[in-house]
C-alpha positions in Angstrom: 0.0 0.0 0.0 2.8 2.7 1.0 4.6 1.9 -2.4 1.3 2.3 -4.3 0.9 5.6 -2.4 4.5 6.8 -3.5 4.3 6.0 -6.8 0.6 8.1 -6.7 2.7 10.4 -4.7 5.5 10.9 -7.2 3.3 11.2 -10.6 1.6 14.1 -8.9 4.8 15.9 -7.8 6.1 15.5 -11.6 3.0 17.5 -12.6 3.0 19.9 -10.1 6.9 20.6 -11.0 6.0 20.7 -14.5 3.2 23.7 -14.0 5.7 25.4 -11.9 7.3 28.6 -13.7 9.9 29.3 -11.7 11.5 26.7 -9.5 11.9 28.1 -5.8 16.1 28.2 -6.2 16.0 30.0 -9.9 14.7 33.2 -8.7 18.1 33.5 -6.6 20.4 32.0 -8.8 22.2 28.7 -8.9 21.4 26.1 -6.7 23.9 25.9 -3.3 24.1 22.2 -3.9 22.4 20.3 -7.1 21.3 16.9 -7.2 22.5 14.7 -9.7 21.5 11.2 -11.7 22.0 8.4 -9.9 24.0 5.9 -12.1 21.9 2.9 -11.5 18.6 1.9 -9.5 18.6 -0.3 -6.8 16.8 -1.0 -3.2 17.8 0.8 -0.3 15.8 0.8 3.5 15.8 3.7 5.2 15.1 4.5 9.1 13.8 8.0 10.6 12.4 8.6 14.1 10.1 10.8 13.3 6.5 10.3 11.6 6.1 13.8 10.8 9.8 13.9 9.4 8.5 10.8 7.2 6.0 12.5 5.2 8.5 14.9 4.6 11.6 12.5 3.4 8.8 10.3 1.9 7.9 13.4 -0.5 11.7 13.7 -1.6 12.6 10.8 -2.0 9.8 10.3 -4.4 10.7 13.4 -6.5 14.2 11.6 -6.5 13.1 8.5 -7.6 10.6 9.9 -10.2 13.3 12.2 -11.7 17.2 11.6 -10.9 16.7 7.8 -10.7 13.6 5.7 -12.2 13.6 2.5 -11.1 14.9 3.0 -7.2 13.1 1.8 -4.8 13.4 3.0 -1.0 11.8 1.3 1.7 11.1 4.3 4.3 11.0 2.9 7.7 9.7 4.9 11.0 11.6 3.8 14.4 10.1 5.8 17.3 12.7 7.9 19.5 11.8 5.8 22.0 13.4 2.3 20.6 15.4 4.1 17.6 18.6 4.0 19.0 18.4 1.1 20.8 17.6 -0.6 18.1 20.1 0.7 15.9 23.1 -0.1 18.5 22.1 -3.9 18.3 22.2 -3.6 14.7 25.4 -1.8 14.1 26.8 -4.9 17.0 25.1 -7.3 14.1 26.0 -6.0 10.8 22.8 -5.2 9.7 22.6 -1.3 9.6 19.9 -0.2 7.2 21.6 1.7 4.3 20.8 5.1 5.4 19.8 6.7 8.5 19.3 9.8 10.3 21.9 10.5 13.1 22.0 12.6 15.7 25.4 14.8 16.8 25.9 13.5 20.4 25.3 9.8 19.0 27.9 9.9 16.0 30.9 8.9 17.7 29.9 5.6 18.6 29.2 4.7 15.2 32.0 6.6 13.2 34.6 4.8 16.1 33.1 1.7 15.2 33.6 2.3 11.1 30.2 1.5 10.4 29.6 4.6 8.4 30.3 4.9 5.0 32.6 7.9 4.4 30.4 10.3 2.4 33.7 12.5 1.3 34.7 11.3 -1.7 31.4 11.5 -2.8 31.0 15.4 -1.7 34.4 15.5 -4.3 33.1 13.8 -7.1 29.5 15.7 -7.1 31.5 18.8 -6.8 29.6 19.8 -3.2 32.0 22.2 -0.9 30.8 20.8 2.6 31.7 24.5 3.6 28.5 25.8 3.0 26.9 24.7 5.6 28.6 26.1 8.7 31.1 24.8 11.2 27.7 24.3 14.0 25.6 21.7 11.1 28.6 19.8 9.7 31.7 19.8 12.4 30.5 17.1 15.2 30.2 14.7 11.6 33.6 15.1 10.6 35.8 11.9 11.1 39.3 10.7 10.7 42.9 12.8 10.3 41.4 14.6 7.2 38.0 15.6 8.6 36.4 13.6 6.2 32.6 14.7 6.4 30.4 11.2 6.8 26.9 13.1 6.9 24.8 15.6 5.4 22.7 17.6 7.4 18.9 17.6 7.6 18.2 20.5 9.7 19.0 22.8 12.2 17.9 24.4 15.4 19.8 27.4 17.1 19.6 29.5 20.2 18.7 33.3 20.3 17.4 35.6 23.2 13.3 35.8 23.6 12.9 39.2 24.9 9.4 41.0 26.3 9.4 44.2 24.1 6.6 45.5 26.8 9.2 45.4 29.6 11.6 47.5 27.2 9.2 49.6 26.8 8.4 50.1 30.4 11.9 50.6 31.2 12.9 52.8 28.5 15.3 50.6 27.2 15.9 50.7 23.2 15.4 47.2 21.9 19.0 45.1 21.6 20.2 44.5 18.3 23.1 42.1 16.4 26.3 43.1 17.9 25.2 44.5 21.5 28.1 43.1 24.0 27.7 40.5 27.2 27.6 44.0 29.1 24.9 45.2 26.9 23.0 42.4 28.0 23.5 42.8 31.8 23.3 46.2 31.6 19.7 45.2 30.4 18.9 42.0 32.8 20.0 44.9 35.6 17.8 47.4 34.8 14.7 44.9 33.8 14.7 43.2 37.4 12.5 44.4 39.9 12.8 42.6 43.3 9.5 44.1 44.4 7.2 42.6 41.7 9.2 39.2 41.8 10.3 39.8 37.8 13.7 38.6 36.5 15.8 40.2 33.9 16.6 37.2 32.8 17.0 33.1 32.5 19.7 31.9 30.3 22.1 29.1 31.9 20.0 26.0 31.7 20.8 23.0 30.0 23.7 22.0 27.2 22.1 22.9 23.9 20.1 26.6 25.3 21.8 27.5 28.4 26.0 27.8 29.5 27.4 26.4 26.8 27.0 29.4 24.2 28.6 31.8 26.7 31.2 29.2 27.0 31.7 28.7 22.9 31.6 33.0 22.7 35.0 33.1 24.3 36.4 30.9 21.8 36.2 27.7 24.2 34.6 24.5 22.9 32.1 23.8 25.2 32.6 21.0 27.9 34.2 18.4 25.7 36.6 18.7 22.7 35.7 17.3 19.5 36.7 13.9 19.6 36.1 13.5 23.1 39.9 13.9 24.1 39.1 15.8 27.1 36.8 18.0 29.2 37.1 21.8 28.8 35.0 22.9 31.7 38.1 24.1 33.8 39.5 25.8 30.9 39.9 29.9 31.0 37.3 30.7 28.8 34.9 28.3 29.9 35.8 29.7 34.0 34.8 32.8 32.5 31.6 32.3 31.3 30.3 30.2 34.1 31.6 33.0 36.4 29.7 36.0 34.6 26.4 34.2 34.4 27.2 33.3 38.3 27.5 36.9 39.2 24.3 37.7 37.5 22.6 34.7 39.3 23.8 35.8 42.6 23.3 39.9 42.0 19.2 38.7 41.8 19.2 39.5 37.6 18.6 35.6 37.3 15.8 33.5 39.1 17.5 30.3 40.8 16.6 26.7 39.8 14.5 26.2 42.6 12.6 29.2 41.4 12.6 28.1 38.0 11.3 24.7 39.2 13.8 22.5 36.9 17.1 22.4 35.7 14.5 22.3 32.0 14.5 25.4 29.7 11.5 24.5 29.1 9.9 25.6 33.2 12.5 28.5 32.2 10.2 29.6 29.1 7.1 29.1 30.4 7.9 31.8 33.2 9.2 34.3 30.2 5.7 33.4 28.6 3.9 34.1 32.2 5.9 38.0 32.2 8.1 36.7 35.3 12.0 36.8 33.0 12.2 39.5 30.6 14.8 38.1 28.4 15.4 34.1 28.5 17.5 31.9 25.4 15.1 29.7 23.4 15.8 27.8 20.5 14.2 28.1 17.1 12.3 25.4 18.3 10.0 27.8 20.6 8.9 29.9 17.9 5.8 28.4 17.6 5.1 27.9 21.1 5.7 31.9 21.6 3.4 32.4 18.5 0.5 31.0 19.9 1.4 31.5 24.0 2.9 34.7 24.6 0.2 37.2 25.3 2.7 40.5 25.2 4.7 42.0 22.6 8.0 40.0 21.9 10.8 39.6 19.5 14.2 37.4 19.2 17.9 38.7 19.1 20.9 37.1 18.4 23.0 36.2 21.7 25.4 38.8 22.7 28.4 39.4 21.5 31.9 38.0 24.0 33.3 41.7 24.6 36.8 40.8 23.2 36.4 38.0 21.3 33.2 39.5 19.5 32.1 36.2 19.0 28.0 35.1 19.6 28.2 31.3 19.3 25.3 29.3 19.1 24.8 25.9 20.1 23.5 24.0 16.7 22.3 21.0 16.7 21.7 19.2 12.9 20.1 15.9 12.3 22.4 14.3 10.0 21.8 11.5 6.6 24.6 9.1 6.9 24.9 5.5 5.4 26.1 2.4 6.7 29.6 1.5 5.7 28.4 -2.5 4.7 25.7 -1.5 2.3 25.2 -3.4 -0.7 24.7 -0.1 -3.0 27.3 2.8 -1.5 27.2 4.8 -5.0 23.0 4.8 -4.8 23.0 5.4 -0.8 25.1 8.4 -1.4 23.1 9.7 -4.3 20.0 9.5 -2.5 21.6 11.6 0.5 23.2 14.2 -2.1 19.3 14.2 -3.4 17.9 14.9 0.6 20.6 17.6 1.1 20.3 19.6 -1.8 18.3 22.4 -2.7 15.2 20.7 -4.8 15.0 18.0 -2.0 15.3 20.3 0.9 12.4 22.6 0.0 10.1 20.3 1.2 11.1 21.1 4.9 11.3 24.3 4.1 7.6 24.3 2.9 6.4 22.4 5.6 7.2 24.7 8.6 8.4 24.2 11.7 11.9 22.3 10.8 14.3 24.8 9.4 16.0 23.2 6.2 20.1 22.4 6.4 20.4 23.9 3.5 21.8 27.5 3.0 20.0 28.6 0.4 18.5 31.8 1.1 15.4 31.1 -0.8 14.4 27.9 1.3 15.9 29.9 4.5 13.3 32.4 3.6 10.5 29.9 2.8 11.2 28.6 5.9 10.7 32.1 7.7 7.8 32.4 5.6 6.2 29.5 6.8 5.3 31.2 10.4 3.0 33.7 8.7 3.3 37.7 8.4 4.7 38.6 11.5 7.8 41.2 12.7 9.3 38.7 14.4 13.1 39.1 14.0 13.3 35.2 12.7 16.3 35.5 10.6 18.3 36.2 14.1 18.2 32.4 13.8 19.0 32.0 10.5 22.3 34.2 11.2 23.3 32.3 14.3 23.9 29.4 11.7 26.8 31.3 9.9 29.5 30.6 12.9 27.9 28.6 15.4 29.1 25.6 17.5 27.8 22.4 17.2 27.2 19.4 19.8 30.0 17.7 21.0 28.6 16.8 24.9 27.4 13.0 24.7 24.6 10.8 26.2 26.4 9.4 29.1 27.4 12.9 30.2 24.4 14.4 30.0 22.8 14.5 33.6 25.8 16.1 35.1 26.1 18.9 32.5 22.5 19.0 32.5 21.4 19.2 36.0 24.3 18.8 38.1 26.4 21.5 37.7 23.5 23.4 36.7 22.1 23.2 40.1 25.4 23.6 41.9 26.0 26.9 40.0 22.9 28.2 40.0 21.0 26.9 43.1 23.5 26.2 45.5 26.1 28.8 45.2 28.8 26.2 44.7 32.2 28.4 43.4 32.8 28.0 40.0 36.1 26.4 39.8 35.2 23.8 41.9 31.9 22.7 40.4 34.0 22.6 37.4 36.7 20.2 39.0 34.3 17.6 40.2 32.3 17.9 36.9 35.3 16.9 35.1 36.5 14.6 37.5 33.5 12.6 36.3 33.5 13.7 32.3 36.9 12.4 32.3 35.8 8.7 33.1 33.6 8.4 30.3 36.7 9.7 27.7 37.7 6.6 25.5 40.7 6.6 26.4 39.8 5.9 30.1 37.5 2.7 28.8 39.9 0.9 27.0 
């Protein structure tokens, strides 16, 4: 029945492309990266985690198979979050990977170390593709080996900006901050937006890996809490002291609600007391938007983070859902034409269309679509869109995650534990799950 449907699916999208005048990329010049003819058909199963996401690959791949190569056949498989990774740890241990699969950045490791990923780089050479264009944040955590050979393409993105409440700007005669305004632009603000009396916060921005610490820590220069390759933990490093230390002092001045307050170490709790007027400027990723479109009853906007005074760097955590392909599959040269397909600019418009997930690709045209997509608003949106450009992608991992998470976190931010020493013991612990201290 699915099969029946694609094939439905893909006469449809032939016609519609057909009636189209103007293909979305043409009206802004060459394509950033172009699919090309697969050199012959074969099978290939596929896994995603995400129903939703299905629909959307489903769509692609059928425009691939209808027009770059007849004949293909993909069998689109849905694991749920909930068993996906499970699952696909016992069948990396087996030898039975499916030929391509989405990945996540905290999870890549374990498979590239293994070598059960085929090595997408040669292929980015032959097709011509300069991996470049997709930013340090999307691509980095997916690089692998002494070259930095790129094993993935990404699917998406999601990045971290400041939600601010333009009533409370207003209130306090503060102009609105803008791309470029400074770590002491933004306590400058949090200072004079607090007000002790009426129990509101001039901010919330330290919790957890992906929105919290960890893009102060990146704006100094500082990978945040691991290196890239896991080779060691960089929470006692100077720049990552730093950033730890000013958010501290804004905690403890009374600019910052504790975690108690907040009522988790989740951005989430965090979010939902920006939405109920109690934090007048708190990070949220692009994720939030449409939360804060339908929640939010006051005046808002988004701004890029601020700016590290010396550095002059605003960092964002990225996180990118990757397409890689398993390393024993009986048809590399199709599995890899099928990602190039995913990644480029025809197959990518049809996240950008749908909403919600912004599209990997850099095309300004589906970055616009994607903007579009929320509806006429005045919503700064692109601040998210920008934060892609030199942003700093996941290198924390699962078996870290509840002591970078909530841990330190609450030590920091709850119980007034110094700095350097919720650091140490942090460490102390990040260190034993470093490969080179499980082998």
């Amino acid at each position: 029945m699915r099969k029946a449907k694609r094939q439905l699916v893909a006469v449809l999208l032939v016609l519609l492309m057909s009636a189209l005048a103007l293909p979305v990329n043409a009206q802004d010049g060459e394509p950033v990266i172009q699919p090309q003819p697969c050199e012959e058909p074969g099978q290939l199963t596929m896994w995603v985690w995400d129903e939703a996401w299905a629909e959307i690959i489903g769509a692609s791949i059928d425009q691939w198979a209808a027009e770059y190569c007849p004949g293909a056949e993909v069998d689109l498989q849905v694991q749920p979050w909930g068993q996906y990774w499970d699952l696909l740890q016992t069948n990396a241990a087996g030898g039975d990977l499916p030929d391509v699969f989405n990945m996540s950045q905290p999870f890549f490791y374990f498979y590239a170390s293994n070598d059960v990923l085929l090595d997408l780089q040669p292929y980015w050479d032959q097709y011509g593709v300069d991996t470049t264009v997709w930013g340090s944040g999307m691509v980095d955590p997916y690089r692998w080996g002494e070259a930095g050979d790129l094993y993935a393409a990404p699917v998406n993105w999601d990045t971290i900006a400041i939600f601010y409440n333009k009533d409370m700007f207003d209130a306090a005669g503060l102009e609105y901050p803008s791309a470029g305004w400074t770590w002491d632009d933004f306590a400058a603000a949090a200072e004079a937006l607090t007000n002790a009396d009426e129990d509101i916060y001039g901010a919330e921005v330290y919790l957890e890996f992906q929105a919290g610490y960890p893009n102060w820590i990146a704006a100094t220069g500082t990978t945040p809490v691991v290196e890239a390759g896991r080779a060691r933990c960089t929470l006692a490093d100077e720049g990552s002291i730093e950033a730890l230390t000013f958010l501290q002092n804004l905690y403890q001045q009374g600019y910052m609600p504790s975690v108690s307050i907040v009522g988790s170490t989740s951005p989430d709790d965090a979010f939902n007391l920006f939405a109920s007027g109690r934090i007048a400027m708190v990070a949220g990723g692009s994720w939030k938007l449409p939360v804060a479109f339908e929640e939010v009853p006051f005046n808002w906007d988004v701004v890029q983070l601020p700016a590290h005074p010396e550095t002059g760097l605003s960092r964002s955590i990225l996180h990118a859902v990757g397409y890689v392909a398993s390393s024993r599959t009986e048809n590399p040269d199709l599995a890899a034409n099928l990602i190039l397909f995913l990644a480029s600019d025809e197959g990518q418009r049809y996240f950008a269309e749908a909403g919600g997930v912004a599209p990997a690709n850099p095309s300004p045209a589906l970055q616009q679509l994607w903007i579009d997509s929320f509806g006429d608003s005045d919503v700064n949106i692109q601040a998210f869109v920008d934060a892609t450009v030199d942003s700093q992608g996941v290198t924390a991992f699962d078996e870290i995650w509840d002591a970078i998470n909530s841990e330190i976190v609450v030590q920091i931010f709850d119980l007034d534990v110094p700095v350097e020493e919720a650091v140490a013991s942090t460490c102390e612990f990040i260190e034993t799950q470093l490969p080179e201290q499980q082998q």
